[in-house]
Backbone as XML, in Angstrom:
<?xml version="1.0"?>
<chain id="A" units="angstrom">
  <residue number="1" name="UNK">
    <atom name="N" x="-15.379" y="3.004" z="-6.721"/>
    <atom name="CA" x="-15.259" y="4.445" z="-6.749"/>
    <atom name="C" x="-15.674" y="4.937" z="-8.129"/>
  </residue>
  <residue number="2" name="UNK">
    <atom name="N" x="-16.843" y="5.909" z="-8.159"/>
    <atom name="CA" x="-17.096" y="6.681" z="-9.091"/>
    <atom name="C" x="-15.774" y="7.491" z="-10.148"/>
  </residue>
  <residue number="3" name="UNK">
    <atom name="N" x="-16.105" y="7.454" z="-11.296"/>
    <atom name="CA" x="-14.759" y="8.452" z="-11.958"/>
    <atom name="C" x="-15.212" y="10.122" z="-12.041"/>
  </residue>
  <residue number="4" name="UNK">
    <atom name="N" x="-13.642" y="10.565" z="-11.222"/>
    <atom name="CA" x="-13.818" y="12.090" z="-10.720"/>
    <atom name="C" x="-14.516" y="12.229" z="-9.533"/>
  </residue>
  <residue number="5" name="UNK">
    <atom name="N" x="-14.935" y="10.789" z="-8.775"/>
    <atom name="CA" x="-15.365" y="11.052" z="-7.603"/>
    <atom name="C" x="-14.336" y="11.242" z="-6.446"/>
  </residue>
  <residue number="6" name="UNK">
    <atom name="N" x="-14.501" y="12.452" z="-5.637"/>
    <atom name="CA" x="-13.584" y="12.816" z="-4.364"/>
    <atom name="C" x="-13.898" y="11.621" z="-3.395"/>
  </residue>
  <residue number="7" name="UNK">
    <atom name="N" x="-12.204" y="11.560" z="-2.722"/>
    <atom name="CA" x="-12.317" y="10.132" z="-1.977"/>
    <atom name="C" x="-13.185" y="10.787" z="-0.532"/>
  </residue>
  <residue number="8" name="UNK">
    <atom name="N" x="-13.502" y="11.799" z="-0.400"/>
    <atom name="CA" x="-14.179" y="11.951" z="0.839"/>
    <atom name="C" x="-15.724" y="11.479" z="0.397"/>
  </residue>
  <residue number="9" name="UNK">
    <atom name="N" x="-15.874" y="11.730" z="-0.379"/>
    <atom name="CA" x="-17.167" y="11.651" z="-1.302"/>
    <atom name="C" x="-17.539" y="9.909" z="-0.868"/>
  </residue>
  <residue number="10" name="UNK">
    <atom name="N" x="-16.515" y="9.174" z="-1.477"/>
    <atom name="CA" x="-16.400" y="7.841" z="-1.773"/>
    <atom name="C" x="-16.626" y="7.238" z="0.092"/>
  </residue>
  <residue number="11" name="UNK">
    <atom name="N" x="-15.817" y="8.026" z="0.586"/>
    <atom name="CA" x="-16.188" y="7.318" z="1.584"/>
    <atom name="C" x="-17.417" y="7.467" z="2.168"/>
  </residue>
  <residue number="12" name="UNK">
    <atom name="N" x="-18.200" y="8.525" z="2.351"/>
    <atom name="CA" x="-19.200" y="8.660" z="2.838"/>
    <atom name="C" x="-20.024" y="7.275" z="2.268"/>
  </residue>
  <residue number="13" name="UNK">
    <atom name="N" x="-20.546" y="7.479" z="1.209"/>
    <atom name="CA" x="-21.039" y="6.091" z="0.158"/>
    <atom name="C" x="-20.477" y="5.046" z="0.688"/>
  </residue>
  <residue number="14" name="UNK">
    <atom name="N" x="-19.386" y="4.817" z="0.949"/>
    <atom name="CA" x="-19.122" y="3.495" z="2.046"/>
    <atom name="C" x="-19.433" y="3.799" z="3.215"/>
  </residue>
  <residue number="15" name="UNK">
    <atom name="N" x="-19.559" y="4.608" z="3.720"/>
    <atom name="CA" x="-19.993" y="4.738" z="5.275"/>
    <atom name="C" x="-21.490" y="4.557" z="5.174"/>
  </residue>
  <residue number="16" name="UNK">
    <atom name="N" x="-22.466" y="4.806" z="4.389"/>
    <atom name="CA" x="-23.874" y="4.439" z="4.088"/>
    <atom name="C" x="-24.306" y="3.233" z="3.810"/>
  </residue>
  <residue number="17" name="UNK">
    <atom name="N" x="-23.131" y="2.671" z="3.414"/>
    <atom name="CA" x="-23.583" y="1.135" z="2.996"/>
    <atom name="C" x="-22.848" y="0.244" z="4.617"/>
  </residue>
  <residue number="18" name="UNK">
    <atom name="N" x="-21.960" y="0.865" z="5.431"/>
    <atom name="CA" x="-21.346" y="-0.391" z="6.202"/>
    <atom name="C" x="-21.817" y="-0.141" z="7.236"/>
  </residue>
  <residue number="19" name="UNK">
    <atom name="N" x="-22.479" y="1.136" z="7.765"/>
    <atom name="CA" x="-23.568" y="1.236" z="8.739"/>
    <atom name="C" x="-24.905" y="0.803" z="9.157"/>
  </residue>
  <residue number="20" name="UNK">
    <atom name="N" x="-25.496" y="0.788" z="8.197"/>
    <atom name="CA" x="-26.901" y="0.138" z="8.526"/>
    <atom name="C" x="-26.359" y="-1.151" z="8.472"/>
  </residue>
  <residue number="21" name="UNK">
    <atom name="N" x="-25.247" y="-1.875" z="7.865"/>
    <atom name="CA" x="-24.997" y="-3.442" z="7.959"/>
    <atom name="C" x="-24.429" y="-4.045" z="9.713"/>
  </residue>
  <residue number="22" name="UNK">
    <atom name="N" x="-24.130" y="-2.543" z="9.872"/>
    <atom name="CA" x="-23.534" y="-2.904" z="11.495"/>
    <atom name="C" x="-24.454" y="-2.877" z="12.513"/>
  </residue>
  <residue number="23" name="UNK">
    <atom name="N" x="-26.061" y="-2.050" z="12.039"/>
    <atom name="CA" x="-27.035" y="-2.210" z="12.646"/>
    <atom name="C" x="-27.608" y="-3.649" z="12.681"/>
  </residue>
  <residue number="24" name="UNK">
    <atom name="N" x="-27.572" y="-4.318" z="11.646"/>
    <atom name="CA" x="-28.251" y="-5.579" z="11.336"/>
    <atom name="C" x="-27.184" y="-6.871" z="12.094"/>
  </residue>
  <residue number="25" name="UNK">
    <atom name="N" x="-26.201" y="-6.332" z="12.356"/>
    <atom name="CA" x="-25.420" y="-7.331" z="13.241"/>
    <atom name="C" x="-24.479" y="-7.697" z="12.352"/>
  </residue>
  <residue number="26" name="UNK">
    <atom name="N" x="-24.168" y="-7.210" z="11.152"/>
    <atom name="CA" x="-23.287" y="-7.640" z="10.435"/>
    <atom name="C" x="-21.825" y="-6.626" z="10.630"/>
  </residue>
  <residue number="27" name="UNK">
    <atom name="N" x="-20.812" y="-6.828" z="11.371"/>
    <atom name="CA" x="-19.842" y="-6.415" z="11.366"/>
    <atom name="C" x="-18.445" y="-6.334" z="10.383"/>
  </residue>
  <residue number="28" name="UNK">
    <atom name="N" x="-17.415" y="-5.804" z="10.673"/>
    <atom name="CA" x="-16.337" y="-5.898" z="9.853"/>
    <atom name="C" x="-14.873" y="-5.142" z="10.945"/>
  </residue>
  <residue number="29" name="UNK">
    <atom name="N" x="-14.423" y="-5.913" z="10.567"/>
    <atom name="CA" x="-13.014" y="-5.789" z="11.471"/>
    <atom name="C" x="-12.256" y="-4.045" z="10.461"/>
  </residue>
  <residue number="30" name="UNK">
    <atom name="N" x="-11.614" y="-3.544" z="11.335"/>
    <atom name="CA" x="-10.337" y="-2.614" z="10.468"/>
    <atom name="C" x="-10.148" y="-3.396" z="9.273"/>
  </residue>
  <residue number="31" name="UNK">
    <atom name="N" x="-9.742" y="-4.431" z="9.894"/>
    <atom name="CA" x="-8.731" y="-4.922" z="8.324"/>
    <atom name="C" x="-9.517" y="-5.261" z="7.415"/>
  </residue>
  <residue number="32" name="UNK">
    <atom name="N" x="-10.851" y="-5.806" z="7.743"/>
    <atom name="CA" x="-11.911" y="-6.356" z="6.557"/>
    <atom name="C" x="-12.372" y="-4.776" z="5.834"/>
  </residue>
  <residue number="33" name="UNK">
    <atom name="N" x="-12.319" y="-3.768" z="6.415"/>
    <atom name="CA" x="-12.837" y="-2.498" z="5.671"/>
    <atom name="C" x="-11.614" y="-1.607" z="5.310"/>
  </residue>
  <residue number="34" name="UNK">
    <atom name="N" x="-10.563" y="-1.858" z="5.401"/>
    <atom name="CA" x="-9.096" y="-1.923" z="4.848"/>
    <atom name="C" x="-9.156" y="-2.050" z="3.361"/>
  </residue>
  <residue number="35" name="UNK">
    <atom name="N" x="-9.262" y="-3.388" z="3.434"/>
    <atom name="CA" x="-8.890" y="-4.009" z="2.504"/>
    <atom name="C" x="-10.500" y="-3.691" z="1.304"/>
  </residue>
  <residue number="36" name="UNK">
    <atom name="N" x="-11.376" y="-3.776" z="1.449"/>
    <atom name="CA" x="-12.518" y="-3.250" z="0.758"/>
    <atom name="C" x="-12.764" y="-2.050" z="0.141"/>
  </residue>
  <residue number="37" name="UNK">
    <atom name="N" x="-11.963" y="-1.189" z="1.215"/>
    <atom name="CA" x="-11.830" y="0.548" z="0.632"/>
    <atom name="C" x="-10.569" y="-0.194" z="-0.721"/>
  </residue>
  <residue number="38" name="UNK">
    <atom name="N" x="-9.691" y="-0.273" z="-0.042"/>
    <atom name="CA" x="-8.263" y="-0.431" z="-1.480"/>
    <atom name="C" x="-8.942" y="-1.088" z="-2.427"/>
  </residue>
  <residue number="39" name="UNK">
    <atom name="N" x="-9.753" y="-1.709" z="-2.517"/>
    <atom name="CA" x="-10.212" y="-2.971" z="-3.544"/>
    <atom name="C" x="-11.275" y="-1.945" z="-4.693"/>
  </residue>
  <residue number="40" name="UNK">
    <atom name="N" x="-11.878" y="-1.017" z="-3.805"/>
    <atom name="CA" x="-12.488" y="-0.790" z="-4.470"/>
    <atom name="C" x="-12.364" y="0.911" z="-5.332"/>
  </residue>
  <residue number="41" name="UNK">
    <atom name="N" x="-11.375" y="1.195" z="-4.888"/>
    <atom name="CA" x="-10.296" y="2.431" z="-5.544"/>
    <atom name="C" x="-10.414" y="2.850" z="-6.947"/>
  </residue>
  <residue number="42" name="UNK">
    <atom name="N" x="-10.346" y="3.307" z="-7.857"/>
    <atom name="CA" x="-9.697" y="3.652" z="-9.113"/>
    <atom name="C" x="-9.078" y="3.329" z="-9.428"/>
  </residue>
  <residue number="43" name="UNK">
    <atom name="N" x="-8.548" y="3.182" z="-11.293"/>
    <atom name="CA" x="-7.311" y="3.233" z="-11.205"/>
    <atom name="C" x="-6.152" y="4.142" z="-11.148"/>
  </residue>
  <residue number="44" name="UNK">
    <atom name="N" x="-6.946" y="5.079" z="-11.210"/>
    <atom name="CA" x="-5.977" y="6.148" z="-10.775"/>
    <atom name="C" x="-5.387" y="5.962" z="-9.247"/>
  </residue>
  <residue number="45" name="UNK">
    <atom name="N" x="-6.034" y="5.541" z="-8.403"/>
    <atom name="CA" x="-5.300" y="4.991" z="-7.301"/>
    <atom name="C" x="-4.128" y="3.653" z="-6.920"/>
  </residue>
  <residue number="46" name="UNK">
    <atom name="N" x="-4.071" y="3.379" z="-8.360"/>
    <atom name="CA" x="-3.239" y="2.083" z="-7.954"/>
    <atom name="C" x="-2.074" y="2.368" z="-7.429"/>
  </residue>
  <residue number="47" name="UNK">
    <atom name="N" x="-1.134" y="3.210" z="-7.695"/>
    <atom name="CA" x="0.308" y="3.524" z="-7.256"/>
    <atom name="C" x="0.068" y="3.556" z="-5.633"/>
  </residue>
  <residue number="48" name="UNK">
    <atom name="N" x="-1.273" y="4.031" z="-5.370"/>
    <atom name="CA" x="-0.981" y="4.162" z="-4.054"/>
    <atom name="C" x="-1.516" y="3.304" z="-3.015"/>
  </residue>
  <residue number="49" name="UNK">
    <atom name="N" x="-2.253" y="2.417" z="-3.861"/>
    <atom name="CA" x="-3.149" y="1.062" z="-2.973"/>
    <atom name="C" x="-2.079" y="-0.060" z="-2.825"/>
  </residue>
  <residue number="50" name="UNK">
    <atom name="N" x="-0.896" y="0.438" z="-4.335"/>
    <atom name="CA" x="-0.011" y="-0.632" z="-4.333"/>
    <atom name="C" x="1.285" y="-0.334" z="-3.282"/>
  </residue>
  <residue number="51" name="UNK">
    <atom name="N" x="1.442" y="0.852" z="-2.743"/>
    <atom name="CA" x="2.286" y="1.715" z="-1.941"/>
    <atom name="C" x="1.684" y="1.109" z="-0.316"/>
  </residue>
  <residue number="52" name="UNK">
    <atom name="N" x="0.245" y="0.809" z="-0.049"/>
    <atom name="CA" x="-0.204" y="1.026" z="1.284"/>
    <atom name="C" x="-0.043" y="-0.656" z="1.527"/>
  </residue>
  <residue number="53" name="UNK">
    <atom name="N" x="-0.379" y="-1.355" z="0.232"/>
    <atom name="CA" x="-0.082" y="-3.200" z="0.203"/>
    <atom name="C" x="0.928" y="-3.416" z="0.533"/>
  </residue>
  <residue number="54" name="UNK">
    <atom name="N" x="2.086" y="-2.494" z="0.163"/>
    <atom name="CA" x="3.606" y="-3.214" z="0.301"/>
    <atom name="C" x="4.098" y="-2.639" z="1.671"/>
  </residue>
  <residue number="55" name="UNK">
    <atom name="N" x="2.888" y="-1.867" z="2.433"/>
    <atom name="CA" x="4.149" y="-1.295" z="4.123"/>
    <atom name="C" x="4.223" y="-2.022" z="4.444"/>
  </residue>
  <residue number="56" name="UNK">
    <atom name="N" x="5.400" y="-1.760" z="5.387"/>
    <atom name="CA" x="5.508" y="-3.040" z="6.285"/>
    <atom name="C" x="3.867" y="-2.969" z="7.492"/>
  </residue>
  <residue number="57" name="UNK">
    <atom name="N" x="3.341" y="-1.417" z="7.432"/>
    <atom name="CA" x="2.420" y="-1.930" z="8.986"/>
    <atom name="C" x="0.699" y="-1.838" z="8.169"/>
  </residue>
  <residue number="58" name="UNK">
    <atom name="N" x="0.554" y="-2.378" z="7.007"/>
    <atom name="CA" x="-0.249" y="-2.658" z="6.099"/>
    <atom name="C" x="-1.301" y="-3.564" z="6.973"/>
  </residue>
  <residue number="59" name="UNK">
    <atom name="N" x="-0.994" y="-4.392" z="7.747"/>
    <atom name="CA" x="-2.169" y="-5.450" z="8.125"/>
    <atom name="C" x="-2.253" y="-4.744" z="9.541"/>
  </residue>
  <residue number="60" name="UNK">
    <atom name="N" x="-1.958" y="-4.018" z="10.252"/>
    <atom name="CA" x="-2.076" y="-2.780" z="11.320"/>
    <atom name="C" x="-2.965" y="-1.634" z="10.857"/>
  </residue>
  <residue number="61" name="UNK">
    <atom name="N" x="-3.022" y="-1.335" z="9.689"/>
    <atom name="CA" x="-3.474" y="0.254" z="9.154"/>
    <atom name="C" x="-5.299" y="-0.046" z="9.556"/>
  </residue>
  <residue number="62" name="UNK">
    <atom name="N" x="-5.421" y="0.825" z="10.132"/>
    <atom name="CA" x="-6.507" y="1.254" z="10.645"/>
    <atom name="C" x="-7.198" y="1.786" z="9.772"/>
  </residue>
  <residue number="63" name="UNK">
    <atom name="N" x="-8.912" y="1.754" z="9.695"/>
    <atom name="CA" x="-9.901" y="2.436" z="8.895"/>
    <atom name="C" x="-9.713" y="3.836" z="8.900"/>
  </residue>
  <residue number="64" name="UNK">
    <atom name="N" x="-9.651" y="4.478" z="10.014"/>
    <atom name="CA" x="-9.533" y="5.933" z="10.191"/>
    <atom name="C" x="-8.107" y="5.844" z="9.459"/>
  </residue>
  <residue number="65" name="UNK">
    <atom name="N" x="-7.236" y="5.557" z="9.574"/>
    <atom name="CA" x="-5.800" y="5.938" z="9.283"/>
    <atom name="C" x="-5.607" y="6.011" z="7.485"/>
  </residue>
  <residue number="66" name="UNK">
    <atom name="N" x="-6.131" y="5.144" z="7.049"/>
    <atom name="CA" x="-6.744" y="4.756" z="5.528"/>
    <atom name="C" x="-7.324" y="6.013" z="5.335"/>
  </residue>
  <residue number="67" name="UNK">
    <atom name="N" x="-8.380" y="6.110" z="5.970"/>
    <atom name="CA" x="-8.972" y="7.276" z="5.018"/>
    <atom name="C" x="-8.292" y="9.070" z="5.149"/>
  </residue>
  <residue number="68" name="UNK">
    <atom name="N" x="-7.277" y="8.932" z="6.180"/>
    <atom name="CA" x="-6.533" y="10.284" z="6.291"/>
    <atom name="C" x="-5.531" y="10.253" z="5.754"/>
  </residue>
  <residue number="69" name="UNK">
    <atom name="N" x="-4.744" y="9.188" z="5.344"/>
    <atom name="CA" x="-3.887" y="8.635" z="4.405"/>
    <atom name="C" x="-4.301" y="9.032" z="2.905"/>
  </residue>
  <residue number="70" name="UNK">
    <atom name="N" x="-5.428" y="8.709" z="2.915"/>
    <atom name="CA" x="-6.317" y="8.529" z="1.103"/>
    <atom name="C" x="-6.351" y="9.955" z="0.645"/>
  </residue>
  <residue number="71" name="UNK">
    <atom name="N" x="-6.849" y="11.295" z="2.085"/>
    <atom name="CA" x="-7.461" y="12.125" z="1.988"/>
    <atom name="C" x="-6.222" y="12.941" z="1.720"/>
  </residue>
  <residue number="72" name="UNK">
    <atom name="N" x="-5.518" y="13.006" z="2.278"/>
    <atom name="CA" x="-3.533" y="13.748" z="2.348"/>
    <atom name="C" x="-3.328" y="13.999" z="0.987"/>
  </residue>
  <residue number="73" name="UNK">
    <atom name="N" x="-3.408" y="12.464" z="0.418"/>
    <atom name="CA" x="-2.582" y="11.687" z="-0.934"/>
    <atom name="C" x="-3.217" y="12.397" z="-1.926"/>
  </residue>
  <residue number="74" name="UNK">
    <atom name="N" x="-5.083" y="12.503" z="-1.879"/>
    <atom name="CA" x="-5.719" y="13.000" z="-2.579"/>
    <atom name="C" x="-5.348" y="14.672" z="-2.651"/>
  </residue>
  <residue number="75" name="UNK">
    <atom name="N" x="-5.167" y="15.348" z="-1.643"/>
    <atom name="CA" x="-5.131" y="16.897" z="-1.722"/>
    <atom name="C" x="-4.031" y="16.961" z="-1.970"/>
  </residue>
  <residue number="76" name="UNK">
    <atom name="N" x="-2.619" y="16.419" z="-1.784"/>
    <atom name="CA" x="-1.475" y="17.110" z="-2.266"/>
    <atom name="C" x="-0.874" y="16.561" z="-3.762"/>
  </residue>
  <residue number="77" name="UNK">
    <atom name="N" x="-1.038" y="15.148" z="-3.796"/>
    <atom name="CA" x="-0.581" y="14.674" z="-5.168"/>
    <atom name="C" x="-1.391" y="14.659" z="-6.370"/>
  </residue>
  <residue number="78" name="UNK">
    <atom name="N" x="-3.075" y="14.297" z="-6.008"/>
    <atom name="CA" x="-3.783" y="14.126" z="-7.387"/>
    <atom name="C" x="-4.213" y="15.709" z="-7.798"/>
  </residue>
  <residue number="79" name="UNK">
    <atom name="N" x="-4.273" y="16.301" z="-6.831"/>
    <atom name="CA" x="-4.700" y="17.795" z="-7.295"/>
    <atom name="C" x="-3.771" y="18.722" z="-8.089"/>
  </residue>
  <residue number="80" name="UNK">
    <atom name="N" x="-2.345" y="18.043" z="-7.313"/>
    <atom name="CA" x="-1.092" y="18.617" z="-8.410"/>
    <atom name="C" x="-1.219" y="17.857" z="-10.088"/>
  </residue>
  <residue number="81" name="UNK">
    <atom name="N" x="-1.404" y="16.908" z="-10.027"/>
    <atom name="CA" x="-2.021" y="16.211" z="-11.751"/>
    <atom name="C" x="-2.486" y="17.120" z="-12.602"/>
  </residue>
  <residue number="82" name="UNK">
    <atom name="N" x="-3.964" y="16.803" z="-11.669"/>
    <atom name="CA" x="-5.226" y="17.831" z="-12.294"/>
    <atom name="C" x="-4.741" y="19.174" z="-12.945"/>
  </residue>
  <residue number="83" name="UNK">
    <atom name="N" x="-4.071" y="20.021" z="-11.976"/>
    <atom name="CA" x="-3.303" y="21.547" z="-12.288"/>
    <atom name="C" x="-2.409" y="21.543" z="-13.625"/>
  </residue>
  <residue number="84" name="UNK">
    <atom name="N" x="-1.636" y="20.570" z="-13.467"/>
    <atom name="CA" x="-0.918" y="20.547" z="-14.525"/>
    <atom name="C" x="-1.008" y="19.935" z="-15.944"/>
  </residue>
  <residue number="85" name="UNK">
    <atom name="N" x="-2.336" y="19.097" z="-16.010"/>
    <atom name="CA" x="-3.132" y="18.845" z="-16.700"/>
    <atom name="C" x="-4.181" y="20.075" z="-17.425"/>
  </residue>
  <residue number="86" name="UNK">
    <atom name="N" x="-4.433" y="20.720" z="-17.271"/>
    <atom name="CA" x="-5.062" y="21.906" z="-17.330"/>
    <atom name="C" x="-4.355" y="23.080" z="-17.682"/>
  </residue>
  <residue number="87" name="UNK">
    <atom name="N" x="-2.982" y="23.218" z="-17.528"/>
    <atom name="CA" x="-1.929" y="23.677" z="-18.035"/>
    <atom name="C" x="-2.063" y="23.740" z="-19.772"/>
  </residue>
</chain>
C-alpha cells in the first residue's frame, strides 16, 4: 500500500494485478487473497490487521468481507485521526 493511499484505491491496484492472473489460470482462494491484502497494508494499519489476525472467524473472512471491513475502519476511525491531526 502506497502512503496516503485510500484503501479503495489500494484495492483496485490489487484487483488489476489478481485479475488478469485469474485469466492466465492462476487462481487464489479467499483466504490466499485474505491474507495478501493484510500483508500488504501500512503501518498505519497494523492495529487493525492485528485485530482481523486475532478473530476468532479470521480463517472464514471472506475477500469481499475484508475489503468492507477495511473500507468502514478506513471512513470512521482513520479519518477521525486525520481531523484531529489538522486541529
Amino acid at each position: 500500500m502506497k502512503e496516503n493511499e485510500k484503501i479503495e484505491e489500494m484495492f483496485e491496484r490489487f484487483s488489476n494485478i489478481i485479475n488478469p492472473l485469474n485469466l492466465l489460470g492462476k487462481t487464489y482462494t479467499d483466504r490466499e487473497l485474505v491474507r495478501k491484502v493484510l500483508r500488504s497494508l501500512s503501518p498505519k494499519w497494523r492495529s487493525k490487521v492485528d485485530a482481523i489476525e486475532e478473530g476468532r472467524d479470521f480463517q472464514t473472512t471472506t475477500y469481499d468481507a475484508l475489503r468492507g471491513n477495511l473500507i468502514t475502519f478506513e471512513t470512521t476511525q482513520l479519518s477521525k485521526v486525520v481531523e484531529e491531526r489538522n486541529k
